[in-house]
LUMDREN-112751 format. One record per residue (C-alpha): residue in one letter; x, y, z; residue number from 1. Coordinates in steps of 0.25 Angstrom, whole numbers, plus 2048, in hexadecimal, padded with zeros to 3 digits. Layout:
N
@residuo = a&x = X&y = Y&z = Z&num = NUM
...
end
This chain:
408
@residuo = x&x = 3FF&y = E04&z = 959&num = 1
@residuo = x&x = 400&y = E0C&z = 963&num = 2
@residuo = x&x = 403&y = E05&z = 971&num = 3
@residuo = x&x = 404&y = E0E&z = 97E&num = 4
@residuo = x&x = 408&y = E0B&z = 98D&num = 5
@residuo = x&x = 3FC&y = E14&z = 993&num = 6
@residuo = x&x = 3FC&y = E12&z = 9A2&num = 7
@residuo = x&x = 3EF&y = E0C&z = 9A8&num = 8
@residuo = x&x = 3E8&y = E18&z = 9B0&num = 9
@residuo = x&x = 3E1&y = E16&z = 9BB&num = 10
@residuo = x&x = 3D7&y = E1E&z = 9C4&num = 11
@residuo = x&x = 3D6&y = E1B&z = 9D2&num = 12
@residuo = x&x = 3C7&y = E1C&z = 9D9&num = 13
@residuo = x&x = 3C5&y = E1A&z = 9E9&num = 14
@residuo = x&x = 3CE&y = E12&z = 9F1&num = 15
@residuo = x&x = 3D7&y = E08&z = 9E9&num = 16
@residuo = x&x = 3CD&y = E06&z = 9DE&num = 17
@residuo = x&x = 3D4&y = E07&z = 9D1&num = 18
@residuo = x&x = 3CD&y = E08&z = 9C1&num = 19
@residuo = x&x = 3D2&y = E07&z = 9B5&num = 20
@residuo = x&x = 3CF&y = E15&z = 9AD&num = 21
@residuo = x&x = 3D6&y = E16&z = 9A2&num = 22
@residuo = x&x = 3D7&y = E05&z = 99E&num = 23
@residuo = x&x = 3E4&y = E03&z = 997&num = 24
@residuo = x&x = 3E0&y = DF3&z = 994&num = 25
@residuo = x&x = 3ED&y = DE9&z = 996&num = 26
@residuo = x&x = 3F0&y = DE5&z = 989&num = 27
@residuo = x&x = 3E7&y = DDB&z = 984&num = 28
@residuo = x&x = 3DA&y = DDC&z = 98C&num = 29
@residuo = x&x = 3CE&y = DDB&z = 985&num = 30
@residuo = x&x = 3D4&y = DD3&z = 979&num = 31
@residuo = x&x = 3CA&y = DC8&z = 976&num = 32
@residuo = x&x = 3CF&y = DBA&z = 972&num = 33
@residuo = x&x = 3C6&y = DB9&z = 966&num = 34
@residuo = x&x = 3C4&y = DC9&z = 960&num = 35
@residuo = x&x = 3B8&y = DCD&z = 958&num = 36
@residuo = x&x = 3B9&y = DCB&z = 949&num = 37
@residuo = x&x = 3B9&y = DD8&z = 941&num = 38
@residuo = x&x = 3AD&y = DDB&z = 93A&num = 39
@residuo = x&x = 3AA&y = DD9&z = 92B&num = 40
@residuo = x&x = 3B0&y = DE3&z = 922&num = 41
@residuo = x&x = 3A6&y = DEE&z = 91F&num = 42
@residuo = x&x = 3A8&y = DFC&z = 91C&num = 43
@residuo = x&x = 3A3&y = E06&z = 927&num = 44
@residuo = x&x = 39B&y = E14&z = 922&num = 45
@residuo = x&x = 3A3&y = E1E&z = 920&num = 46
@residuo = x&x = 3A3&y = E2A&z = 92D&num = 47
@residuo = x&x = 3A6&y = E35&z = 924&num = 48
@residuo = x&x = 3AF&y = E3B&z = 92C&num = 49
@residuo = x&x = 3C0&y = E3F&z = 92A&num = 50
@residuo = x&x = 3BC&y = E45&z = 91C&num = 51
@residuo = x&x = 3CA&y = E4C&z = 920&num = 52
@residuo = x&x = 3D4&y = E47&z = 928&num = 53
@residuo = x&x = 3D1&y = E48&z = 936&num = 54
@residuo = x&x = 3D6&y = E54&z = 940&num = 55
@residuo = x&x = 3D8&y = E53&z = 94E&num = 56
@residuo = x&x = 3E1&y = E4E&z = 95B&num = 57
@residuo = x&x = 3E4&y = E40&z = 961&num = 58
@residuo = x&x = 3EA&y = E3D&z = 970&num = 59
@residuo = x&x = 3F4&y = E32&z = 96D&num = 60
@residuo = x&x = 400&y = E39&z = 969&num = 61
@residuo = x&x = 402&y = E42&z = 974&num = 62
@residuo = x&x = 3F8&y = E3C&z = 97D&num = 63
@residuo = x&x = 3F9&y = E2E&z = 97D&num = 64
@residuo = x&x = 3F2&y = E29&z = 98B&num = 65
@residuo = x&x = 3F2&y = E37&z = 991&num = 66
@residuo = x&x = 3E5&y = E3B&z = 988&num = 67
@residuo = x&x = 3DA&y = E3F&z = 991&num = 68
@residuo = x&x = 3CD&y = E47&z = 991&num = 69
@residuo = x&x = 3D4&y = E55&z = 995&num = 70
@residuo = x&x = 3DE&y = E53&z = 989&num = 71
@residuo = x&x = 3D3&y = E50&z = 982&num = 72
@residuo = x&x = 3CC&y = E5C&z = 984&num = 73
@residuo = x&x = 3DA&y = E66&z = 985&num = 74
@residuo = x&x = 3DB&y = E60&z = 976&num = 75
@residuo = x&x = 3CF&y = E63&z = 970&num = 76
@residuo = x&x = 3D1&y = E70&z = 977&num = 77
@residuo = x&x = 3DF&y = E74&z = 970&num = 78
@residuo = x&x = 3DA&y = E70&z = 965&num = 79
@residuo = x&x = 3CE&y = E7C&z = 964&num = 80
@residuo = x&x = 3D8&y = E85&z = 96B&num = 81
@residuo = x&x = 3E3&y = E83&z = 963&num = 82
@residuo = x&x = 3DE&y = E81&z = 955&num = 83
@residuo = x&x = 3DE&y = E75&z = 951&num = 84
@residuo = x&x = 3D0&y = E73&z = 950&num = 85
@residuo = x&x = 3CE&y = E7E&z = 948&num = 86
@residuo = x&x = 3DA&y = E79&z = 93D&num = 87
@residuo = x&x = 3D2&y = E6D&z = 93D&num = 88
@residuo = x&x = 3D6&y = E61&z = 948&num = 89
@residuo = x&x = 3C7&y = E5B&z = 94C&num = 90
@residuo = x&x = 3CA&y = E50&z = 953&num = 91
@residuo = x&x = 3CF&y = E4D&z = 964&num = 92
@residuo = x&x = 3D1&y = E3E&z = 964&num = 93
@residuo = x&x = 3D4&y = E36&z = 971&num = 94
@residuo = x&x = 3DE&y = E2A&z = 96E&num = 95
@residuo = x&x = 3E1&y = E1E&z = 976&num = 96
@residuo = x&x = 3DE&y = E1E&z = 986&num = 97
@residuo = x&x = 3D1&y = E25&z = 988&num = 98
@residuo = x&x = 3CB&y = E16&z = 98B&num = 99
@residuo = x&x = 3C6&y = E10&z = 996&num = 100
@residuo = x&x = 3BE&y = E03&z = 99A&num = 101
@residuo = x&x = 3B0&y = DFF&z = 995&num = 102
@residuo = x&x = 3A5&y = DFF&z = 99C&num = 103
@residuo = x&x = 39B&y = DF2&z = 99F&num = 104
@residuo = x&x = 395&y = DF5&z = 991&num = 105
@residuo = x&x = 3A3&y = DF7&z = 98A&num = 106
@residuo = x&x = 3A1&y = E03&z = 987&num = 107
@residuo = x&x = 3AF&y = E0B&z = 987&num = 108
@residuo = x&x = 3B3&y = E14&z = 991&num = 109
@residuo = x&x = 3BE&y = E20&z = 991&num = 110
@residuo = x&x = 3C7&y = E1F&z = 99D&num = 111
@residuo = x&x = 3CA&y = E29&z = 9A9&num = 112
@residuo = x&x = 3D2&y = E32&z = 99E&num = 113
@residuo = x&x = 3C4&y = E35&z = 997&num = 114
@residuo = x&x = 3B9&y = E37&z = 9A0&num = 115
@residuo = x&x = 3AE&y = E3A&z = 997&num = 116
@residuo = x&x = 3B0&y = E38&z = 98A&num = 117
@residuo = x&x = 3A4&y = E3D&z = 983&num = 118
@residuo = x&x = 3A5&y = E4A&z = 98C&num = 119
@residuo = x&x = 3B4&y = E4B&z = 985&num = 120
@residuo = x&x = 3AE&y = E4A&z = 978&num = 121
@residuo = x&x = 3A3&y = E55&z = 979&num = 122
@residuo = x&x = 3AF&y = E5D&z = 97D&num = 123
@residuo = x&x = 3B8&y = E5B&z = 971&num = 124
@residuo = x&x = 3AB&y = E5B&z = 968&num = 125
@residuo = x&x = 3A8&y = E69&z = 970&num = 126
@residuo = x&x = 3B5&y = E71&z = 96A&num = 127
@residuo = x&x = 3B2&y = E6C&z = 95C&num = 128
@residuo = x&x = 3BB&y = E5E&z = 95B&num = 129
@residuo = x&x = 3B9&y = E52&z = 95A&num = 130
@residuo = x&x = 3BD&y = E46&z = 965&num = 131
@residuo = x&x = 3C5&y = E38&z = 960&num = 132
@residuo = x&x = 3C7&y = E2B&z = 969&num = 133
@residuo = x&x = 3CD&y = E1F&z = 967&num = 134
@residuo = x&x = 3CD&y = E10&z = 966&num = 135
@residuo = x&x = 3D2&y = E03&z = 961&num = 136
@residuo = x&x = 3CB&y = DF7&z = 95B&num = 137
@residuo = x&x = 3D3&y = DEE&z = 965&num = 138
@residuo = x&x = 3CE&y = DEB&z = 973&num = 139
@residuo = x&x = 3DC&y = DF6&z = 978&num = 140
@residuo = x&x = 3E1&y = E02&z = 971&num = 141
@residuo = x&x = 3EF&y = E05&z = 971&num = 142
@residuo = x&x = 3F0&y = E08&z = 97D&num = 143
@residuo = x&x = 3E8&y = DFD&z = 982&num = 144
@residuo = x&x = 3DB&y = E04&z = 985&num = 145
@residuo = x&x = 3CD&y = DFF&z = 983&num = 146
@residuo = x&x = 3CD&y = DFC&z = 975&num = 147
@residuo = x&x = 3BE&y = DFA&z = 96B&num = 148
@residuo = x&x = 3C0&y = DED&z = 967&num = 149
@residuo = x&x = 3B3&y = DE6&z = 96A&num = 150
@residuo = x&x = 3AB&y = DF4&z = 96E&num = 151
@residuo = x&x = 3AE&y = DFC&z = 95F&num = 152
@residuo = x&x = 39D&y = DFE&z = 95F&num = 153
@residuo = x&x = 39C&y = E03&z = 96F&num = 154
@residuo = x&x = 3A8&y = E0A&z = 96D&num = 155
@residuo = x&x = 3A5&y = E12&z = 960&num = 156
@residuo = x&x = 397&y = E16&z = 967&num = 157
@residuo = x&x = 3A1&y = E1A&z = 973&num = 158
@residuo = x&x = 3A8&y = E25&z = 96C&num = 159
@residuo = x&x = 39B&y = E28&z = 964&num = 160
@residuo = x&x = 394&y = E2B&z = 972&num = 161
@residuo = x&x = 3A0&y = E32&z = 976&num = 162
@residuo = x&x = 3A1&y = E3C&z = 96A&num = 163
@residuo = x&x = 3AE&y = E38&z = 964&num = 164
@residuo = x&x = 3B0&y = E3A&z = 956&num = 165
@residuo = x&x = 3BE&y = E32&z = 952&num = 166
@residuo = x&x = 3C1&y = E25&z = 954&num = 167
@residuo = x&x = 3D0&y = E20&z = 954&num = 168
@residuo = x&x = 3D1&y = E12&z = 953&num = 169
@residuo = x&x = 3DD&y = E0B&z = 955&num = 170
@residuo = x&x = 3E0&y = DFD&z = 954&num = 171
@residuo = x&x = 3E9&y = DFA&z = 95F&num = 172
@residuo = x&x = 3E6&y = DEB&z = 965&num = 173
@residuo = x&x = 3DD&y = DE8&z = 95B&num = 174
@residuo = x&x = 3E9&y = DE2&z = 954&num = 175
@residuo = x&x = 3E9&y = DD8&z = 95F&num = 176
@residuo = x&x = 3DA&y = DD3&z = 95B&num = 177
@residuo = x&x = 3DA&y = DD3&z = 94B&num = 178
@residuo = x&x = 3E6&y = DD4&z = 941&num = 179
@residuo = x&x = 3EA&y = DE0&z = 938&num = 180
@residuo = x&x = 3E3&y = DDD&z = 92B&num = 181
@residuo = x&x = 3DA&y = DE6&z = 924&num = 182
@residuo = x&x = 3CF&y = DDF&z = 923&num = 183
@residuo = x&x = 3CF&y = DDE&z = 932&num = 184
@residuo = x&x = 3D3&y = DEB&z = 936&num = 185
@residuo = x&x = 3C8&y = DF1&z = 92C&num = 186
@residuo = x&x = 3BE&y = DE8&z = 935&num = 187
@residuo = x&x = 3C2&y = DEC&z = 942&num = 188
@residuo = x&x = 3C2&y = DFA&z = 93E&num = 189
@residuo = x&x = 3B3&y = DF8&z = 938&num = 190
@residuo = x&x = 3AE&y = DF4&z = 945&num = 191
@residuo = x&x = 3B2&y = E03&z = 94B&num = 192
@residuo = x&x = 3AF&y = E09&z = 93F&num = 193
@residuo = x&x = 3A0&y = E03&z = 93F&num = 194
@residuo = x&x = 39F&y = E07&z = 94D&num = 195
@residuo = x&x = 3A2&y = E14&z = 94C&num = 196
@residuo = x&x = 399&y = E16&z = 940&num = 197
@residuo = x&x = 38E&y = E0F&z = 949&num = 198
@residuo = x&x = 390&y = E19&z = 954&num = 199
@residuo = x&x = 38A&y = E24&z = 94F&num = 200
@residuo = x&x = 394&y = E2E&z = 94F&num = 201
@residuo = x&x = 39E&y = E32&z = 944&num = 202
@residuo = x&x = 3AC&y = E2E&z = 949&num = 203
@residuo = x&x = 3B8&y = E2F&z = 940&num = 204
@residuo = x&x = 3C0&y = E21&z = 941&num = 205
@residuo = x&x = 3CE&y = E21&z = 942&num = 206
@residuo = x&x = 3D6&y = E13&z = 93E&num = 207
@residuo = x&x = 3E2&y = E10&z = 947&num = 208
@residuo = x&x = 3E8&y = E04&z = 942&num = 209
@residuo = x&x = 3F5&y = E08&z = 93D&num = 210
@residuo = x&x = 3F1&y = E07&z = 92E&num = 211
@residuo = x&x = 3F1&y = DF7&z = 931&num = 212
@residuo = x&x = 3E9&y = DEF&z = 925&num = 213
@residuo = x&x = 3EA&y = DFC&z = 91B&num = 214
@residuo = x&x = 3DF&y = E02&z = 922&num = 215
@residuo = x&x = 3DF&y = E0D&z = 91A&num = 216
@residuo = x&x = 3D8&y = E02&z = 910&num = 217
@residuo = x&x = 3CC&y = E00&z = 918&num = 218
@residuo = x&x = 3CB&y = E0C&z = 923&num = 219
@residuo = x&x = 3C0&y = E13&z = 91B&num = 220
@residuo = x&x = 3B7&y = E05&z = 91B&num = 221
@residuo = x&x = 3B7&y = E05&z = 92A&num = 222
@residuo = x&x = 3B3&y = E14&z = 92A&num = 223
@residuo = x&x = 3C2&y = E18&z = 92E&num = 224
@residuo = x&x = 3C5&y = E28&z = 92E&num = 225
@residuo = x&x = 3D4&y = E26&z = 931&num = 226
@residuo = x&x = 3DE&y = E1A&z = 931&num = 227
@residuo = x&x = 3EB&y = E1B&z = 936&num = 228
@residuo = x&x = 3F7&y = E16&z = 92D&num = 229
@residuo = x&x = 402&y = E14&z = 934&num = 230
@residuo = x&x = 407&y = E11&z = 942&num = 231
@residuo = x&x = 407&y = E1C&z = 94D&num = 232
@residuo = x&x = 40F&y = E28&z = 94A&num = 233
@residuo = x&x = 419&y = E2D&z = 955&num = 234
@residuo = x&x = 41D&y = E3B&z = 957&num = 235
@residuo = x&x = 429&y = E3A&z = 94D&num = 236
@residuo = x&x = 42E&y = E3E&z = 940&num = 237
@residuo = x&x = 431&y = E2F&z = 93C&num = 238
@residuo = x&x = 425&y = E2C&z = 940&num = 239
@residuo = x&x = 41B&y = E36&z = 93B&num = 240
@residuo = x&x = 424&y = E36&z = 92E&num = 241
@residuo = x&x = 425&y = E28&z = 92C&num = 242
@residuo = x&x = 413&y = E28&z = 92D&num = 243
@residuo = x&x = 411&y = E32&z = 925&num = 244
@residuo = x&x = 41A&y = E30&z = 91A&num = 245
@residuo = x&x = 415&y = E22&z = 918&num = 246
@residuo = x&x = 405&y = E24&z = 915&num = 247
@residuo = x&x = 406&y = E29&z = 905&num = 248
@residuo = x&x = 402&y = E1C&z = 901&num = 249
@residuo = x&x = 3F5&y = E1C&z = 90A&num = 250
@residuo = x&x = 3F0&y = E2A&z = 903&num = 251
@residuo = x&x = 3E5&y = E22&z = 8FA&num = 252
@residuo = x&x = 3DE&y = E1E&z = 907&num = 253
@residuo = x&x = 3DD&y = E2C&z = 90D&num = 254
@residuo = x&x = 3CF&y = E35&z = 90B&num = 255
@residuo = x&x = 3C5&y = E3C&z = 911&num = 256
@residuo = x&x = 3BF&y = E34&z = 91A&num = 257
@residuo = x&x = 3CB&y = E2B&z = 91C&num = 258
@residuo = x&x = 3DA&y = E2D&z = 920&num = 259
@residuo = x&x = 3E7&y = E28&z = 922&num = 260
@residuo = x&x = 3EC&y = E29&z = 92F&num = 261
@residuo = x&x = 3FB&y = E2A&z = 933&num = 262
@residuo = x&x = 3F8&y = E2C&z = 941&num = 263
@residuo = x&x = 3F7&y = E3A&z = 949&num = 264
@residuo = x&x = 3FE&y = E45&z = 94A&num = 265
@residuo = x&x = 40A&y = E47&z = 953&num = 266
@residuo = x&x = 40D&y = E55&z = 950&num = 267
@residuo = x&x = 410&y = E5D&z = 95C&num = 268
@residuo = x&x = 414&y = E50&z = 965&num = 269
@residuo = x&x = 423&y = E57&z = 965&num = 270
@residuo = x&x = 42B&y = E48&z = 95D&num = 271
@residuo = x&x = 42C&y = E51&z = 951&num = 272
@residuo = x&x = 431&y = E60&z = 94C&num = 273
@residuo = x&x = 426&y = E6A&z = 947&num = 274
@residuo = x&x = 42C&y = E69&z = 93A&num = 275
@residuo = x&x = 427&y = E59&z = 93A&num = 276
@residuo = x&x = 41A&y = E5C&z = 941&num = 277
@residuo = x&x = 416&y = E63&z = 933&num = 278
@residuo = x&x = 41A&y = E59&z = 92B&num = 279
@residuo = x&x = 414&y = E4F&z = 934&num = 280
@residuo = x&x = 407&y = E5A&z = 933&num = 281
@residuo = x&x = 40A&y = E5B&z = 924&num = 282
@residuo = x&x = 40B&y = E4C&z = 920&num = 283
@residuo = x&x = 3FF&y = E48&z = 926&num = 284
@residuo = x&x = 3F5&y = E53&z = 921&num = 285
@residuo = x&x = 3FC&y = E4F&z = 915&num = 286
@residuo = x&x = 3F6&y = E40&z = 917&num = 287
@residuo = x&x = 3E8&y = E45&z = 919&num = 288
@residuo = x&x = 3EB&y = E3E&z = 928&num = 289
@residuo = x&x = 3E3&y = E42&z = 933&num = 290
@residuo = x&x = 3EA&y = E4D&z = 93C&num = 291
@residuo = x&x = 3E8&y = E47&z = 94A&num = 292
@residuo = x&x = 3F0&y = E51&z = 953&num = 293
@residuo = x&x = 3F9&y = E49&z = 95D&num = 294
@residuo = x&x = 400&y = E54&z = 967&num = 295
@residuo = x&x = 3F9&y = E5B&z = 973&num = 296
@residuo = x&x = 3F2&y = E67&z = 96D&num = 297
@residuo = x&x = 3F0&y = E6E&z = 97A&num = 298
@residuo = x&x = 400&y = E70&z = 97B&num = 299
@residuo = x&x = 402&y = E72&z = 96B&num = 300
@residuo = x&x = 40E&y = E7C&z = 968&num = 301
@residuo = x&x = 40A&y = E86&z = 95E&num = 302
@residuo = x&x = 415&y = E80&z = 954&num = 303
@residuo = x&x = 40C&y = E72&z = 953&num = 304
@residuo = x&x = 3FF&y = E79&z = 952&num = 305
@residuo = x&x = 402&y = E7F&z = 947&num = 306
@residuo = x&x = 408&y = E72&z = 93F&num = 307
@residuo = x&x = 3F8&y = E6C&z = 945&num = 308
@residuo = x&x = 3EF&y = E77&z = 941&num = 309
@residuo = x&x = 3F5&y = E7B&z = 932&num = 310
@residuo = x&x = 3E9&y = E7C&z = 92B&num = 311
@residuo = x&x = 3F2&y = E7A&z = 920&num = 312
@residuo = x&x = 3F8&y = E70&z = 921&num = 313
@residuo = x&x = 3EB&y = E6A&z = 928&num = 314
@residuo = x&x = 3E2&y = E6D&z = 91A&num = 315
@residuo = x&x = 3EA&y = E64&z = 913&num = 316
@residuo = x&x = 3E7&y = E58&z = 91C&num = 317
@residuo = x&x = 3D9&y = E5D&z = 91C&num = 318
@residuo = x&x = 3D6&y = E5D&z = 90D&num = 319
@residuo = x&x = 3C9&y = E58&z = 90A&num = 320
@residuo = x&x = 3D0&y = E4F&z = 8FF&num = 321
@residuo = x&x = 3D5&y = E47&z = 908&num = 322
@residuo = x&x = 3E1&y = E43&z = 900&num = 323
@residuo = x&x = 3EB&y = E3E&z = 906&num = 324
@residuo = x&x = 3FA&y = E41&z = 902&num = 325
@residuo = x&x = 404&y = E39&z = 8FB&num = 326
@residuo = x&x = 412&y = E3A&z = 8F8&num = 327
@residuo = x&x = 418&y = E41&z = 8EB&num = 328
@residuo = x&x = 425&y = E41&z = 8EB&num = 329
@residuo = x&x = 431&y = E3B&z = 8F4&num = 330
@residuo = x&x = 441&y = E3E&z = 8F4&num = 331
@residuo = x&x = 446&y = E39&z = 8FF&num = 332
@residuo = x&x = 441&y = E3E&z = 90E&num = 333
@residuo = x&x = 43A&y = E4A&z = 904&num = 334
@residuo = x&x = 42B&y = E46&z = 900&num = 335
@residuo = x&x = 41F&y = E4F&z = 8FB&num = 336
@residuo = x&x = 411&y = E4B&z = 8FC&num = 337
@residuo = x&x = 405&y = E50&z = 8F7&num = 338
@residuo = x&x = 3F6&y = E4F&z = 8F9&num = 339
@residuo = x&x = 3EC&y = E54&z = 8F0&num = 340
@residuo = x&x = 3E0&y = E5E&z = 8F6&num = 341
@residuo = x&x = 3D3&y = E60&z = 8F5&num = 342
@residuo = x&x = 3D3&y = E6F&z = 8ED&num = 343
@residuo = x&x = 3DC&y = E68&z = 8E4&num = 344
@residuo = x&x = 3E9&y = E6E&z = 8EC&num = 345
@residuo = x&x = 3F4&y = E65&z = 8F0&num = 346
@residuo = x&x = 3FB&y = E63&z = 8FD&num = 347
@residuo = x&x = 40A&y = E61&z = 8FC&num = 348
@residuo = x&x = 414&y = E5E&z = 905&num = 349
@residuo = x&x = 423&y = E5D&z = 906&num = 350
@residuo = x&x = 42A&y = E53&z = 90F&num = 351
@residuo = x&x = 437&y = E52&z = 915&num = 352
@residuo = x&x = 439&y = E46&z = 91D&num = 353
@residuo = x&x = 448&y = E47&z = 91D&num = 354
@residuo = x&x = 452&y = E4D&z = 928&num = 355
@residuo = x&x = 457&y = E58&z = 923&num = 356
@residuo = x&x = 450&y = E63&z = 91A&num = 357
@residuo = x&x = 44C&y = E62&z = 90B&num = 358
@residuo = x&x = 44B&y = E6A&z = 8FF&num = 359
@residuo = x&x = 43C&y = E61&z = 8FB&num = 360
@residuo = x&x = 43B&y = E66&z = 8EA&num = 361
@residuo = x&x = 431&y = E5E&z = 8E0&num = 362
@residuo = x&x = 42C&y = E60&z = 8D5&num = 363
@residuo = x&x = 41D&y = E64&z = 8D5&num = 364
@residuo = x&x = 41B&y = E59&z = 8CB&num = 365
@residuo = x&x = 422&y = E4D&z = 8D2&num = 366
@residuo = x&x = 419&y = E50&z = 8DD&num = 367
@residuo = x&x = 40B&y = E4E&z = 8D4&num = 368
@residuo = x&x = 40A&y = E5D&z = 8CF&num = 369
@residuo = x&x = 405&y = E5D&z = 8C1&num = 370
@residuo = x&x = 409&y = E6B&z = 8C3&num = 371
@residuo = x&x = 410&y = E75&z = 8CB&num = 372
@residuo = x&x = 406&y = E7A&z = 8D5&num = 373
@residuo = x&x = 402&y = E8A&z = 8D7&num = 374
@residuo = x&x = 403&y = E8A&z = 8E5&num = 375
@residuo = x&x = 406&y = E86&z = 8F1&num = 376
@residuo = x&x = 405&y = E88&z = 8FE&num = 377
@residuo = x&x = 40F&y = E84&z = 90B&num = 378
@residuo = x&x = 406&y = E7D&z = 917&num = 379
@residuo = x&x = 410&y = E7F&z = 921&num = 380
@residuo = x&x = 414&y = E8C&z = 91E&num = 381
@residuo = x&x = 407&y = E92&z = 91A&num = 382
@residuo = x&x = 40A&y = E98&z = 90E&num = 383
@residuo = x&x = 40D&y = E99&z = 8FE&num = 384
@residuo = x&x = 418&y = E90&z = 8F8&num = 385
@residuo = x&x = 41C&y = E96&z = 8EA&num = 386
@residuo = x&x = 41E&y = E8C&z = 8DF&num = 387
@residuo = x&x = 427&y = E8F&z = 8D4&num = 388
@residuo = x&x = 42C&y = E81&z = 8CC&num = 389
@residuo = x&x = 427&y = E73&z = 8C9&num = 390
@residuo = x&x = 430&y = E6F&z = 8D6&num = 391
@residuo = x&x = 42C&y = E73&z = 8E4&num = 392
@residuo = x&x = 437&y = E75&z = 8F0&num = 393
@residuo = x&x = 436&y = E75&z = 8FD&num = 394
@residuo = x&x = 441&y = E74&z = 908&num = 395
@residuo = x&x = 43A&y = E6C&z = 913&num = 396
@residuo = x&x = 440&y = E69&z = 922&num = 397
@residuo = x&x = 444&y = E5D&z = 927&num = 398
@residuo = x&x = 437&y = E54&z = 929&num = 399
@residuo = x&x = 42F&y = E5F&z = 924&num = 400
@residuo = x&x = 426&y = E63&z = 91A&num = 401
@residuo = x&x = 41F&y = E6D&z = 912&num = 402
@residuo = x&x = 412&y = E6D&z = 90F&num = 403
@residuo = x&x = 40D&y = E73&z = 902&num = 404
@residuo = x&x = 3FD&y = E74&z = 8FD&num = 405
@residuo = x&x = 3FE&y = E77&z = 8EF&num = 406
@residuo = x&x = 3F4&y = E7A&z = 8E3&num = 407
@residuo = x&x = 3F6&y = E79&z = 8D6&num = 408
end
């Protein structure tokens, strides 16, 4: 849960007047003594949307409290400018601290950061993307802002009326109202998802609840496009390695439609070498996770954009199968997982999670080859690898990887 020491801003007008314009709540207001029971459980229609994992950016990692409209704007600007649109990243989605304070009819306004939402959403729409915001189901986010709990209808139509087309919702201080059951959390999570379905406009629904309750059981029934699994990542190799390694038991629940999430991307935030940006880049397409970038793309050296725009690489997460990978084989810090493909290809990729580097060899068979393959190609490198024997080797770097799509 992500908790955040975001100063209150204030705007003066006139002589000595002084209003709150970006509202950051002390911690419990708006908690009531009795909350409202969570719906009966009923499956919400499907939106038809994420038939592949979704593409696209998030404020938090780099920006945290500092987002505002310009950023907003500069971002969906670098990312025409600098490709990334064109390699497939859709989505510009605005994290905590856009909110401000409801009017008389509680209606959710954005604060002094974000002067005209709808206006900033016809810009992002007007280069070709997509726009995201978010919200909790608890009466604060995480970083004790106007939260939905209470207004999930008004505020679905809110973002309806203002054009965006993403949801992250993140459960935050709803833990203080209900507890951590499934059948709880599925209901609390119905009630967005119903009125987000009821709003008229096709919004993807992201779950940000940890993977608290095996959500990854019950996220499709509340119309769910993306569940987080896991904690928040930080910009580390123990971290990100730790995450990533851990979801091969969650691969039955990922497919078009619906995915795993192990949190955002923090390649290019500067925690981490370029060699683990690509493995980091490499695991997760692996995953069939969504490829939310987390750096400032308006500053991106040449080095990280090319880990973010390989097409390669990016096809893999992409494929329409929507299978997510598991692991084959393990000795030690050397894994090898593999993900079946849509053209009847298959996506392999060796790990090395230990110190120092390592000569990785298999046999094709131990790894779920009923034959040795015809062909394959390197995703990093961009070219043929020759097979000769049953046994393939590759000497991998420290925390590296290489990245194989093979036919048979």
């Amino acid at each position: 849960m992500r908790l955040s020491s975001t100063p209150l801003l204030l705007t003066v007008f006139g002589a000595g007047l002084l209003t709150l314009t970006a509202q950051r709540l002390p911690d419990g207001q708006g908690f009531p003594a009795h909350p409202t029971p969570p719906p009966t459980l009923q499956d919400v229609p499907s939106n038809g949307l994420a038939m592949t994992p979704p593409m696209g950016w998030n404020s938090w990692n780099k920006f945290r409290s500092k987002v505002d409209d310009k950023a907003v704007r500069e971002i969906a600007d670098a990312m025409v400018k600098n490709g990334m649109k064109a390699a497939g990243y859709v989505y510009v989605n605005i994290d905590d601290t856009w909110q401000g304070q409801r009017d008389a009819q509680g209606n959710i306004q954005a604060n002094s950061k974000f002067p005209d939402m709808k206006a900033l959403a016809e810009y992002v729409h007007s280069k070709g993307l997509k726009i995201g915001i978010y919200s909790s189901p608890g009466p604060q986010t995480c970083a004790h802002y106007e939260g939905s709990y209470g207004h999930e209808q008004q505020d679905a139509r809110t973002f309806a009326a203002w054009g965006f087309d993403y949801l992250k919702y993140d459960w935050c201080s709803a833990g203080k109202l209900y507890p951590h059951d499934a059948e709880t959390l599925q209901a609390v999570y119905q009630r967005m998802g119903d009125a987000l379905h009821e709003s008229g406009r096709p919004i993807l629904f992201s779950l940000c609840e940890y993977g608290l309750g095996d959500v990854w059981k019950w996220g499709p029934k509340v119309s769910g496009n993306a569940w987080r699994t896991t904690g928040d990542i930080r910009d580390t190799w123990a971290s990100m390695s730790k995450i990533g390694f851990n979801q091969n038991e969650l691969a039955p629940w990922a497919g078009p439609g619906h995915w795993n999430d192990p949190d955002m991307l923090e390649v290019g935030n500067g925690g981490m070498t370029d060699i683990e940006y690509r493995t980091h880049f490499s695991l997760w397409s692996m995953l069939a996770a969504p490829l939310l970038a987390g750096n400032d793309l308006r500053t991106v050296s040449p080095d990280i954009l090319k880990i973010l725009v390989n097409r390669d690489v990016i096809a893999i997460d992409q494929d329409r199968l929507g299978k997510q990978a598991t692991r084959a084989w393990k000795s030690g810090d050397e894994e090898v997982w593999t993900r079946p493909l849509e053209n009847g290809d298959i996506a392999v990729a060796f790990f090395n999670r230990g110190a120092a580097s390592a000569k990785i060899a298999a046999n094709w068979s131990d790894i779920g080859f009923k034959q040795k393959p015809k062909h394959a190609r390197d995703l990093w490198r961009h070219k043929s690898v020759r097979l000769h024997r049953k046994e393939y080797s590759v000497t991998v770097p420290s925390h590296g990887v290489q990245m194989l799509r093979v036919k048979l």
